[in-house]
PLY file of the C-alpha trace (Angstrom):
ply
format ascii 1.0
element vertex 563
property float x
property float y
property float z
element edge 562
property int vertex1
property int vertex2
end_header
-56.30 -62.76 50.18
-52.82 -63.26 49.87
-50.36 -61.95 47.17
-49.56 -64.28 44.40
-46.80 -66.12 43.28
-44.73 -64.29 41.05
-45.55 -65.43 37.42
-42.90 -63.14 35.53
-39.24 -62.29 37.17
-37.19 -62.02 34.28
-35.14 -58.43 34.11
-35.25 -55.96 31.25
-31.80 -56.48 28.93
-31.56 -52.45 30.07
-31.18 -53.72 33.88
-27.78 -56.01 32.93
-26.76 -52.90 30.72
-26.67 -50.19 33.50
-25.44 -52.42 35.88
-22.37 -53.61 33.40
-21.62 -49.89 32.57
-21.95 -48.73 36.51
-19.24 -51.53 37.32
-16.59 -50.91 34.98
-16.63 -47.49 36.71
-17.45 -47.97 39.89
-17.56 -45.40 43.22
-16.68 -46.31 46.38
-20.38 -46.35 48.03
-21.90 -47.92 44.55
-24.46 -50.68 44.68
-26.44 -52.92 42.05
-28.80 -50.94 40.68
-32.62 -52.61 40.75
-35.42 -51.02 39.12
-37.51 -48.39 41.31
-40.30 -49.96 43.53
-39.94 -53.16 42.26
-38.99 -53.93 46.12
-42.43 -52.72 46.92
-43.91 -55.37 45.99
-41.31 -58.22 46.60
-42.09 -59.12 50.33
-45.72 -58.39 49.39
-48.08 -58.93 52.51
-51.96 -58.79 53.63
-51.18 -55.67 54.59
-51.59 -53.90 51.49
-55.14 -55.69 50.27
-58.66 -54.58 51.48
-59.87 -54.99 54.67
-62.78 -56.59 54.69
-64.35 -54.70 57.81
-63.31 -51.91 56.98
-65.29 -48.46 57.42
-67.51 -47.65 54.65
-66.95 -43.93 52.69
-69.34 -41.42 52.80
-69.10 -41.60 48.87
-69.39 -45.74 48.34
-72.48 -45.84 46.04
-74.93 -48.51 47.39
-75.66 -51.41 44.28
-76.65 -54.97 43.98
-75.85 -57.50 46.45
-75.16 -55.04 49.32
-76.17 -56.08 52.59
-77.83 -53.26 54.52
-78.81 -53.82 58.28
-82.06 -51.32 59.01
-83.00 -50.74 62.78
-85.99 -48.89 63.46
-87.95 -47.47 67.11
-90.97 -45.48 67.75
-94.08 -45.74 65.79
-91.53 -48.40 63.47
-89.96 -51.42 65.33
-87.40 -53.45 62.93
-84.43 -55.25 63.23
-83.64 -56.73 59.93
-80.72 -56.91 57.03
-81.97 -57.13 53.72
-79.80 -57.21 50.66
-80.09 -54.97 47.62
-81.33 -57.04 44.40
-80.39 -56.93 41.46
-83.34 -54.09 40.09
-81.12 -51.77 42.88
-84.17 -52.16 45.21
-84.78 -53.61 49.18
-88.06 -54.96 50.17
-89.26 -53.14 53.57
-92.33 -55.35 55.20
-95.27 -52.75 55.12
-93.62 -50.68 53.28
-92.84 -52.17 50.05
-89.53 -51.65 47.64
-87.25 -48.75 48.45
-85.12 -48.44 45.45
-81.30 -47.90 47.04
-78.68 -48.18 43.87
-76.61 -45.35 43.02
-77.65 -43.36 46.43
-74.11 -42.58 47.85
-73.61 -44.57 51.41
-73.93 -41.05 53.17
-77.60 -40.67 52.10
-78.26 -43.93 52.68
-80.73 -43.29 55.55
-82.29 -40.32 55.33
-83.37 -41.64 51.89
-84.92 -44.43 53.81
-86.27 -42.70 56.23
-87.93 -40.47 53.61
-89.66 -43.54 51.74
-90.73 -45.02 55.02
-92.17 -41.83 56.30
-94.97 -42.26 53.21
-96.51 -44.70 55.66
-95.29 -44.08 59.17
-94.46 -40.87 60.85
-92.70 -40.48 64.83
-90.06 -42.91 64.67
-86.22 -42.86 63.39
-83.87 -45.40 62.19
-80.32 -45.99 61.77
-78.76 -47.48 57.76
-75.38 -49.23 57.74
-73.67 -51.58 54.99
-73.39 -54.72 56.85
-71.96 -56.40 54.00
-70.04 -54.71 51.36
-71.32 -56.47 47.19
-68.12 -58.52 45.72
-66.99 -57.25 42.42
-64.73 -59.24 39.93
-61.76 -57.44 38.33
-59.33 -58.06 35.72
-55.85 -57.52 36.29
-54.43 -57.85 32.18
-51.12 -56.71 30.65
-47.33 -56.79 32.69
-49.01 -57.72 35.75
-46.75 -60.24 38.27
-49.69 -62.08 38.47
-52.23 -61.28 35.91
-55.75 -63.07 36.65
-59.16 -62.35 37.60
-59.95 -61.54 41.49
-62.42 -60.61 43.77
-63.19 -57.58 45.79
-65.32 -56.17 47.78
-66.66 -53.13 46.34
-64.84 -50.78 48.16
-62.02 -51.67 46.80
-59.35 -49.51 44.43
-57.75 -49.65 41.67
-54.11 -49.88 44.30
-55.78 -52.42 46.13
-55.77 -54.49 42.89
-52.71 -53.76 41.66
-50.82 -54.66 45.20
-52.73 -57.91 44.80
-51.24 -58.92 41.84
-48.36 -58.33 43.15
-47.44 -55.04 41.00
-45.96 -54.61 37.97
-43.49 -57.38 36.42
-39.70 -56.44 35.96
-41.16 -55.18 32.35
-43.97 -53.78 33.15
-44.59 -50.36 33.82
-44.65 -48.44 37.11
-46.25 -44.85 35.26
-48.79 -46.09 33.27
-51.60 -48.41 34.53
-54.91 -47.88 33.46
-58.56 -48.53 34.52
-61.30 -50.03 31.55
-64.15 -49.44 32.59
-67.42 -50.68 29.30
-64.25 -50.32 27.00
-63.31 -47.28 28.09
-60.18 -45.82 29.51
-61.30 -43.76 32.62
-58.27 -43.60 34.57
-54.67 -43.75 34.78
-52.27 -44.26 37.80
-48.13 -43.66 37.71
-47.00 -45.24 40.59
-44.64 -42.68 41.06
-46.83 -40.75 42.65
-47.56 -43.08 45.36
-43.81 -43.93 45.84
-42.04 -40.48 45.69
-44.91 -38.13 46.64
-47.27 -40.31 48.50
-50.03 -38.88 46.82
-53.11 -41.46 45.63
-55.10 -38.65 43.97
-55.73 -40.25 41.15
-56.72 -43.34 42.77
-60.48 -45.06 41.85
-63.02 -47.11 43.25
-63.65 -50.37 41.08
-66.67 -51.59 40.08
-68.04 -55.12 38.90
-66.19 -55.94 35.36
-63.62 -53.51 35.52
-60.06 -54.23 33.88
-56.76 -53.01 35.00
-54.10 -52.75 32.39
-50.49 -52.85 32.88
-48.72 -51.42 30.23
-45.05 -52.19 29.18
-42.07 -50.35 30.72
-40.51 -48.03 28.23
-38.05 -45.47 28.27
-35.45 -46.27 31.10
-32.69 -44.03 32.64
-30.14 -44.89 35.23
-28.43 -42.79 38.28
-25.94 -43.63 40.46
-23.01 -41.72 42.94
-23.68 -39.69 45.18
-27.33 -40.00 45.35
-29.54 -41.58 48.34
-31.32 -43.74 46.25
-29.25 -44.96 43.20
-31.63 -47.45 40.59
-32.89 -47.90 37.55
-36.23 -45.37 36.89
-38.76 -45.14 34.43
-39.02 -41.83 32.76
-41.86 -39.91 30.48
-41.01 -37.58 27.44
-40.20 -33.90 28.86
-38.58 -35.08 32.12
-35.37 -34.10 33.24
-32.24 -34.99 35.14
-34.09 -32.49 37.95
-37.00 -35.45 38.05
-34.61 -37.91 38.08
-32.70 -36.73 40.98
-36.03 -35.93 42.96
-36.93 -39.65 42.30
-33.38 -40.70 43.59
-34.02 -38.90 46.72
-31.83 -35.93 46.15
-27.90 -36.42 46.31
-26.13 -37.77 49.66
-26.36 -35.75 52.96
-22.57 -35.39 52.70
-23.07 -33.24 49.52
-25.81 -30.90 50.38
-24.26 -27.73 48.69
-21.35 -28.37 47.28
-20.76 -28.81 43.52
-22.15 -31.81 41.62
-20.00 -32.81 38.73
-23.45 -34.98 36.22
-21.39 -37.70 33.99
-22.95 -39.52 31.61
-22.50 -42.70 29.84
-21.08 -42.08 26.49
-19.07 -43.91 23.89
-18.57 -46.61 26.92
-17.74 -44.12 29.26
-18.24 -41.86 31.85
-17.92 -38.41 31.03
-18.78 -34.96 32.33
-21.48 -33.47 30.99
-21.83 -30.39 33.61
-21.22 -29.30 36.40
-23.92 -27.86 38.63
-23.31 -25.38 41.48
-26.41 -25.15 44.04
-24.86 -23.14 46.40
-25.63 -19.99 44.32
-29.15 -20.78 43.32
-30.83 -22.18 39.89
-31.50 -25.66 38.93
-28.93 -26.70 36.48
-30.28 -29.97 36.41
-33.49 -28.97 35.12
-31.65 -27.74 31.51
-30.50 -31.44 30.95
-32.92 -33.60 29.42
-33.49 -37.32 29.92
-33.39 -39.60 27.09
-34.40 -43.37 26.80
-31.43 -45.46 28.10
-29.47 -42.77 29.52
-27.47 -43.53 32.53
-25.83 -40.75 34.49
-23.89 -40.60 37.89
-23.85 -37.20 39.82
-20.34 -37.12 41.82
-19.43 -34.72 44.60
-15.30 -35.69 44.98
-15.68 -34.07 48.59
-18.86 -35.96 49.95
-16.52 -39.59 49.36
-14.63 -38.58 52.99
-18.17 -40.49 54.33
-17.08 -43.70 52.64
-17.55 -46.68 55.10
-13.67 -46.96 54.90
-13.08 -44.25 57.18
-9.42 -42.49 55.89
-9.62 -43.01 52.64
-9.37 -40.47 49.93
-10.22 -40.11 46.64
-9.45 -37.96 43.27
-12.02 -37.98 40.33
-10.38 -38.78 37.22
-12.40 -37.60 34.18
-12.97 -36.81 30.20
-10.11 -38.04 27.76
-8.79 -40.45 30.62
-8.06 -44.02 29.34
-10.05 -45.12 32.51
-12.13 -42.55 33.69
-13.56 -42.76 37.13
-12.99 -42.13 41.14
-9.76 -43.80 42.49
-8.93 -44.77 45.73
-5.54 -42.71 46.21
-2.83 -44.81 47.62
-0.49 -43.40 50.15
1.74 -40.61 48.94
0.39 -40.84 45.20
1.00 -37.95 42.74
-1.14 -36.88 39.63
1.23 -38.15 36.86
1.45 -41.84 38.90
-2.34 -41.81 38.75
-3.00 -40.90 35.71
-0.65 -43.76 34.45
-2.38 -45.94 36.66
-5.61 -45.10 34.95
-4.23 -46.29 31.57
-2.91 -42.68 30.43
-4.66 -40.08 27.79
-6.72 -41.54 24.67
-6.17 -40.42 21.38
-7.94 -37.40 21.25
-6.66 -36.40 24.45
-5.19 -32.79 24.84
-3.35 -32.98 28.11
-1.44 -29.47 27.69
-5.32 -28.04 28.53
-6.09 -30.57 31.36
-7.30 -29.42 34.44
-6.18 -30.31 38.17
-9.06 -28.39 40.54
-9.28 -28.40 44.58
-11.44 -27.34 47.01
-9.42 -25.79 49.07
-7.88 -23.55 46.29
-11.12 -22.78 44.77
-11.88 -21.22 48.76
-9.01 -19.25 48.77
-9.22 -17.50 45.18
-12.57 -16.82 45.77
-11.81 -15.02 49.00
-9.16 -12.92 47.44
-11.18 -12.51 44.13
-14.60 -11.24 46.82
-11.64 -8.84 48.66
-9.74 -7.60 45.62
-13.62 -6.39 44.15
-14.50 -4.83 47.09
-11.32 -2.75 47.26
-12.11 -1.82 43.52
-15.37 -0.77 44.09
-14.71 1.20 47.50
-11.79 3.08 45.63
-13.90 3.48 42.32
-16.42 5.10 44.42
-13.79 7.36 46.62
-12.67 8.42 42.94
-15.97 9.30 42.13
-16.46 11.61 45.09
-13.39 13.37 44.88
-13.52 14.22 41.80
-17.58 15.26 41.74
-16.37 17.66 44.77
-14.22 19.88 42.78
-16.75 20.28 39.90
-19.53 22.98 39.05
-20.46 22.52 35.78
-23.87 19.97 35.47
-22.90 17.97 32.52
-19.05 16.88 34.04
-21.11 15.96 37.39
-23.69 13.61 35.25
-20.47 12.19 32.76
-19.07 11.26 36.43
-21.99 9.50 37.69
-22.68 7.77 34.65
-19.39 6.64 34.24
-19.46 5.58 38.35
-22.54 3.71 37.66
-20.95 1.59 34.42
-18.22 0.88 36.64
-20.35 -0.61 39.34
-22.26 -2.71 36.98
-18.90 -4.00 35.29
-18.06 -5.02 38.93
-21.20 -6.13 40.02
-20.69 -8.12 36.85
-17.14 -9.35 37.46
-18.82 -11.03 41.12
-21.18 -13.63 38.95
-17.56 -14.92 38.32
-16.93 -17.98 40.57
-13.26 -19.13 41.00
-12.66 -22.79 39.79
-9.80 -24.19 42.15
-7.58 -24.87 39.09
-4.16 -25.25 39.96
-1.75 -24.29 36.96
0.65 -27.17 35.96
3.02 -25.13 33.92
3.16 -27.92 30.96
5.72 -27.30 28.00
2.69 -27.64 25.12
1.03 -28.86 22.99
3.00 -32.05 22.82
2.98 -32.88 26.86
2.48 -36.43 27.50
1.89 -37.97 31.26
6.01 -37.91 31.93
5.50 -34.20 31.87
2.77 -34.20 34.33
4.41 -32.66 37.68
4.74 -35.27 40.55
2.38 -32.85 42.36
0.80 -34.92 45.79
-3.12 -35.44 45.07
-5.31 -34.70 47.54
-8.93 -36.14 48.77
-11.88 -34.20 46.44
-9.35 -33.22 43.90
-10.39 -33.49 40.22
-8.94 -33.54 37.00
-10.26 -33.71 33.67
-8.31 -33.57 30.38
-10.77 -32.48 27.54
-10.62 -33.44 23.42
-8.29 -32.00 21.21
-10.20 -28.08 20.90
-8.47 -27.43 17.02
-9.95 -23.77 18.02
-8.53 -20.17 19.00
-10.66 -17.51 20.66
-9.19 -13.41 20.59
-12.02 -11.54 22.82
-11.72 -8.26 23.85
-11.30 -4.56 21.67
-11.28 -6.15 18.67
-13.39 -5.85 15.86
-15.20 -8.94 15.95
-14.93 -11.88 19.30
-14.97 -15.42 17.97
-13.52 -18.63 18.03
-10.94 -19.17 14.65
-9.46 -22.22 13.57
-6.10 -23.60 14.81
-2.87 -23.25 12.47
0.32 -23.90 14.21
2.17 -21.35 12.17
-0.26 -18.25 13.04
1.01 -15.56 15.87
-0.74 -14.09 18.13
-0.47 -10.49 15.65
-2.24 -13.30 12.58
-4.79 -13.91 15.23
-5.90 -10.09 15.99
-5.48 -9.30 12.35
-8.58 -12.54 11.79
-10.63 -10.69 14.34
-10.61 -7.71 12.27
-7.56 -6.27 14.33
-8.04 -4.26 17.12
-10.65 -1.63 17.94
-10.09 2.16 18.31
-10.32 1.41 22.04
-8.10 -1.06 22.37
-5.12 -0.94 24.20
-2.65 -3.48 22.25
0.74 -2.39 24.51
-1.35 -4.40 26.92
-2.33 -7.83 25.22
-2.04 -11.10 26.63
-2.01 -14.23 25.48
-3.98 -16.95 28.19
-2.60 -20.17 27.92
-4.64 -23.74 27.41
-3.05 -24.61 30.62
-4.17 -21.95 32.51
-0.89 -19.98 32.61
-0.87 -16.16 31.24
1.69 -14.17 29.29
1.81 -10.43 28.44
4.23 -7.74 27.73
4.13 -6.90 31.18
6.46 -9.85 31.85
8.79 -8.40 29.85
9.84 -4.71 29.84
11.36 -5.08 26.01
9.04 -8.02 24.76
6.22 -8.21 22.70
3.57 -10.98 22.85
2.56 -9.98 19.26
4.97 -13.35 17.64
4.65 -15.88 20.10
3.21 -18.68 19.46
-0.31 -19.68 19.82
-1.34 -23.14 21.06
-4.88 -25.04 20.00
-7.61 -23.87 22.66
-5.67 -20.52 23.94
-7.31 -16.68 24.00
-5.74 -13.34 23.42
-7.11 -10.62 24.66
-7.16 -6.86 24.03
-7.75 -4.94 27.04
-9.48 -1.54 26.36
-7.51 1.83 27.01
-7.94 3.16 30.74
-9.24 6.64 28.82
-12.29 4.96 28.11
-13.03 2.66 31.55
-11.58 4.46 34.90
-11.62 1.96 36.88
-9.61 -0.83 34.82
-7.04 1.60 34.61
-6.25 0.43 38.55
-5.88 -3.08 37.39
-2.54 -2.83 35.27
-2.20 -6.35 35.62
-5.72 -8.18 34.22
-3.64 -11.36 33.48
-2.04 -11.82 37.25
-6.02 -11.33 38.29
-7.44 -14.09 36.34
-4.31 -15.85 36.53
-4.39 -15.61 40.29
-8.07 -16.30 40.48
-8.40 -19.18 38.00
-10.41 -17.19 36.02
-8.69 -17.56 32.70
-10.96 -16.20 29.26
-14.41 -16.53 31.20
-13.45 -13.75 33.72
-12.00 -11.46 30.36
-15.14 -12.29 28.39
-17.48 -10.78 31.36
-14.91 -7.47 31.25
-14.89 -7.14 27.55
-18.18 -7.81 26.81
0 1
1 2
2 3
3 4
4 5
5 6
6 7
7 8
8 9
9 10
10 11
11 12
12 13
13 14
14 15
15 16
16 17
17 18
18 19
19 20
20 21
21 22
22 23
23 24
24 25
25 26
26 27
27 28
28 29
29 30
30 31
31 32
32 33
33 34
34 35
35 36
36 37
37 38
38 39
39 40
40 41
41 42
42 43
43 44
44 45
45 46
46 47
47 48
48 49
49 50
50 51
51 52
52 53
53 54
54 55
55 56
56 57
57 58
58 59
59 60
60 61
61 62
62 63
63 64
64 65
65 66
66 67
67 68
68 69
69 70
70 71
71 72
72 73
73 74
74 75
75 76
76 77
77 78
78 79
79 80
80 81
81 82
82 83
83 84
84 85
85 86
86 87
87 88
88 89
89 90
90 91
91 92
92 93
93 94
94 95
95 96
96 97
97 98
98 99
99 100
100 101
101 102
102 103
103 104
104 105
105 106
106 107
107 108
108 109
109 110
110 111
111 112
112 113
113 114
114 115
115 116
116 117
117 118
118 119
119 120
120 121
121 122
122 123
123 124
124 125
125 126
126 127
127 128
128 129
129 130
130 131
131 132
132 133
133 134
134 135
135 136
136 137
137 138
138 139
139 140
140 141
141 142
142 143
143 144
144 145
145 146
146 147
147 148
148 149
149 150
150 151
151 152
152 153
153 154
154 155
155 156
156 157
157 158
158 159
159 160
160 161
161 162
162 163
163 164
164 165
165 166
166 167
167 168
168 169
169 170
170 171
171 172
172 173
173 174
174 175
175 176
176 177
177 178
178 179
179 180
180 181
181 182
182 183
183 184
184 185
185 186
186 187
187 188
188 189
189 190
190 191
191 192
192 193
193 194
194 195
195 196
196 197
197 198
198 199
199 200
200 201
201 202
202 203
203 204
204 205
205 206
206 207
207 208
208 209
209 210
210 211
211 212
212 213
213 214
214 215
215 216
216 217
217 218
218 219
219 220
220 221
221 222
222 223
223 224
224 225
225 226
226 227
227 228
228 229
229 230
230 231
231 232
232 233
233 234
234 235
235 236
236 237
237 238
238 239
239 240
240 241
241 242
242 243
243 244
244 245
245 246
246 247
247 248
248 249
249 250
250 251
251 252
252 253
253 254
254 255
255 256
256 257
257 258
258 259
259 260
260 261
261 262
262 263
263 264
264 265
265 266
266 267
267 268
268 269
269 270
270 271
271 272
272 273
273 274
274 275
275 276
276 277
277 278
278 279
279 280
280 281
281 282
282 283
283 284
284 285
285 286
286 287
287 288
288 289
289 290
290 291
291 292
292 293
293 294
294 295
295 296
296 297
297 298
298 299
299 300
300 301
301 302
302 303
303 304
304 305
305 306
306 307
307 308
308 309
309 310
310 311
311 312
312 313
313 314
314 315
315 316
316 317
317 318
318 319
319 320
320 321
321 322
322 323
323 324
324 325
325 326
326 327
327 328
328 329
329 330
330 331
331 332
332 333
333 334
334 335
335 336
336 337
337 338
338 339
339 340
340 341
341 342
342 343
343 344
344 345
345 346
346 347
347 348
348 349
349 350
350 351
351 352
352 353
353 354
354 355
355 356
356 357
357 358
358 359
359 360
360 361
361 362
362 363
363 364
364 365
365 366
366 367
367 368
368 369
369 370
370 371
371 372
372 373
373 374
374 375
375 376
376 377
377 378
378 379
379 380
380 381
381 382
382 383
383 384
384 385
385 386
386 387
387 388
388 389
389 390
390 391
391 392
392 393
393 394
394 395
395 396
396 397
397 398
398 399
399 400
400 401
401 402
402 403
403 404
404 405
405 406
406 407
407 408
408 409
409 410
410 411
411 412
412 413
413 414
414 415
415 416
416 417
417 418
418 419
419 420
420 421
421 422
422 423
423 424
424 425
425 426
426 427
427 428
428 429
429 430
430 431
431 432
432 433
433 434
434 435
435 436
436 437
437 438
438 439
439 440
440 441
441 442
442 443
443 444
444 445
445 446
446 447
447 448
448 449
449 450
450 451
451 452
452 453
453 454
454 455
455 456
456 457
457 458
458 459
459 460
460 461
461 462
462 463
463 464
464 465
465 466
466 467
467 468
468 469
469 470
470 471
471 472
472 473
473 474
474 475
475 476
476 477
477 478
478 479
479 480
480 481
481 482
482 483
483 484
484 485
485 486
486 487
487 488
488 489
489 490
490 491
491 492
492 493
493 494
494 495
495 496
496 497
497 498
498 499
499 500
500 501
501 502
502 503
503 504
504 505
505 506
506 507
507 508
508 509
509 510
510 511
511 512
512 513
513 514
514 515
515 516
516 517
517 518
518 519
519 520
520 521
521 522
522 523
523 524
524 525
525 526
526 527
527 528
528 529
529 530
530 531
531 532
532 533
533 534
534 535
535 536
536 537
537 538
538 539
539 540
540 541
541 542
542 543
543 544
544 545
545 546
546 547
547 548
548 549
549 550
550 551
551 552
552 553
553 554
554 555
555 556
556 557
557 558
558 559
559 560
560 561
561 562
């Protein structure tokens, strides 16, 4: 039997979407996206329908109009097919009717050598189907080719759906189902069979059955840097973890690096996470899919595999007029991108925009892993020197106690992961893309300029951490004094005020100043840092704000210390 003509070829109004929104923004390696496993079942061939000789299961159930061939020696001498009528029963000369429907195919013969040893005894006998019953099937619904069709009887549910030719561009690949009297008895997501190669749930047909092909309904779309970018069908409760399992996993060229997951919103791309496998976890699996979502996953590094061998190219992303990955032409700078991607929009805040590398992000965390091993080697020597010129039992317990906080703050401090941000010393608030330095970009780099924040955080010793609203004529003093102002463990000499832009400024800069008045910008933290009386081994790092500044830490790294 050969696959039918295709009846229905008309694509889903999602298909045009996805692939209109995947243009405007497209990657270098980026094809038309199809939907999943529709291809499956395009070059359809007679290699995917029943064989008709084919070796009868152990667990085919013998019924009318099977052919049976019987051969019999010894004390019995037949030769002689018979087929099974329609009361489920064969007619044996001598012998009489053998009633044969519903005995599974393995059985077979020793059932009929048990009926025909009633009458003769020293002789044995081989059972085979010679001739497998035809049933007629239903194929109903978003089939290619709905109709009716025959099959043998050892025939399944896949055999009939490969027959007619699949699902149509609407139907769906996730939810067929076998009637059986009426009845829904079975259900088959092709899925299964496509990603897993499993056919558990896979079912022999019998005479009348129908197989329904429901409509396709909630679609999601991936595309970047993943093996097998299309157009999938998702259930309720999956996540961007199934949908990146479907896709094949991301490109061989980005096996552990970071994954930067945009999604399409407002018309365009933007970063939604970023997930970091190297250092275990499934970020993925905390993003839920939603009908008509459509996400790329990029990995800026893994686009050196391009087919245009040299080229390079910077990922361009959040409050960009044209967000996307360009193509950097020879010599090109940040601000001359940036103006060739259209600029900032509206709610732009440039003065917080970040530029991140790969290369940088290596070399802080190198010096971040050295400079906490140095802590923690001379936060332990302090510990032993000291315990060696005690006696007294409770002053050798305070020590350990406070040796043990100390590890855990730095045990803490090494769940911090350096982010590659490279500092672009902007004037404020105000910057526009003239003040963007003409810094040279470089292939993987990345920079994202996020919305307007209208929000101030002050962690640290003060009385209460939080997030306060923006007013451009409050100081960094008005700010401490809304947290509740500082605690009795706070050391203010030493407060700092961490800049949108990455950049850092304390007293310590100064030997007169004060960063009390200065100014605070929308999306900046100031931070009390507690006295060294009360945590030993911070009193070694006089400096916090060179560390994070150093490290491209910024307020995440102080947050980990202060809480």
């Amino acid at each position: 039997m050969a696959a039918p003509a295709v009846t229905d070829s008309k694509k889903s109004s999602f298909v045009a979407f996805a692939n209109v929104a995947n243009a405007a923004f497209n990657l270098p390696n980026d094809v038309s996206l199809d939907v999943f496993g529709h291809d499956l079942f395009a070059n359809m061939s007679s290699a995917y329908l029943p064989l008709q000789n084919a070796q009868v299961n152990g667990d085919y159930i013998v019924g009318p109009g099977d052919e049976i061939q019987i051969r019999g020696w010894g004390m019995v001498d037949i030769d002689l097919n018979v087929v099974v009528d329609r009361n489920g029963a064969i007619y044996l000369p001598r012998v009489g009717n053998v009633q044969v429907a519903g005995i599974k195919y393995r059985d077979l013969q020793s059932s009929l050598k048990k009926a025909i040893n009633r009458v003769f005894t020293n002789f044995d006998l081989t059972a085979a189907i010679a001739q497998p019953r035809s049933v007629q099937v239903y194929v109903v619904g978003m089939a290619r080719a709905p109709g009716s069709y025959s099959f043998s009887a050892m025939s399944t549910l896949l055999n009939a759906v490969f027959a007619a030719g699949g699902p149509s561009q609407n139907g769906s690949m996730r939810e067929i189902k076998l009637k059986r009297a009426g009845k829904i008895i079975g259900r088959f997501d092709l899925y299964d069979l496509l990603v897993n190669g499993q056919r558990d749930n896979d079912q022999q047909l019998q005479d009348g059955d129908v197989i329904l092909m429901s409509p396709a309904k909630a679609m999601v779309a991936v595309s970047g840097n993943v093996k097998r970018p299309a157009i999938y069908e998702m259930k309720s409760g999956e996540t961007l973890a199934d949908l990146l399992a479907w896709a094949g996993g991301t490109d061989s060229a980005a096996e552990g690096l970071p994954v930067i997951v945009e999604k399409q919103l407002e018309r365009q791309f933007k970063p939604v996470a970023t997930v970091d496998r190297a250092h275990g976890g499934d970020g993925f699996a905390a993003i839920k899919l939603h009908p008509s979502d459509i996400y790329r996953l990029v990995v800026p590094q893994a686009f050196a595999v391009a087919p245009r061998i040299g080229s390079e190219y910077v990922r361009l992303g959040g409050e960009v007029a044209h967000p996307g990955v360009y193509q950097l032409q020879s010599g090109e700078t940040l601000r001359q991108l940036v103006a060739r991607a259209g600029g900032v929009t509206e709610s732009g805040y440039l003065f917080a925009a970040e530029l991140t590398r790969e290369s940088v992000r290596q070399q802080q965390q190198q010096r971040l892993e050295e400079v906490l091993d140095r802590f923690e080697q001379e936060s332990q020597n302090a510990a032993n020197a000291r315990l060696t010129t005690l006696s007294n039992t409770d002053n050798v317990q305070a020590i350990n106690q406070q040796a043990e906080r100390n590890r855990k703050q730095i045990e803490k401090m090494r769940g911090l992961k350096a982010s590659g941000r490279i500092v672009l010393n902007l004037p404020g608030p105000q910057s526009t893309v003239a003040d963007l330095p003409e810094i040279p970009l470089q292939n993987g780099d990345s920079f994202a300029i996020p919305r307007f924040p209208g929000t101030v955080y002050v962690l640290g010793a003060v009385q209460s951490q939080n997030a306060f609203v923006y007013r451009k004529d409050r100081s960094v003093a008005d700010y401490v004094k809304l947290a509740g102002g500082p605690t009795r463990y706070a050391d203010d000499s030493y407060t700092y005020l961490i800049r949108a832009d990455g950049s850092v400024e304390s007293r310590q800069q100064s030997w007169f100043s004060s960063v009390d008045g200065l100014k605070v910008y929308p999306g900046d933290t100031v931070a009390l840092p507690i006295r060294a009386d009360y945590s030993s081994w911070t009193q070694e790092l006089k400096e916090w704000a060179q560390i994070f500044y150093q490290f491209g830490l910024g307020a995440a790294g102080i947050k980990v210390l202060t809480d």
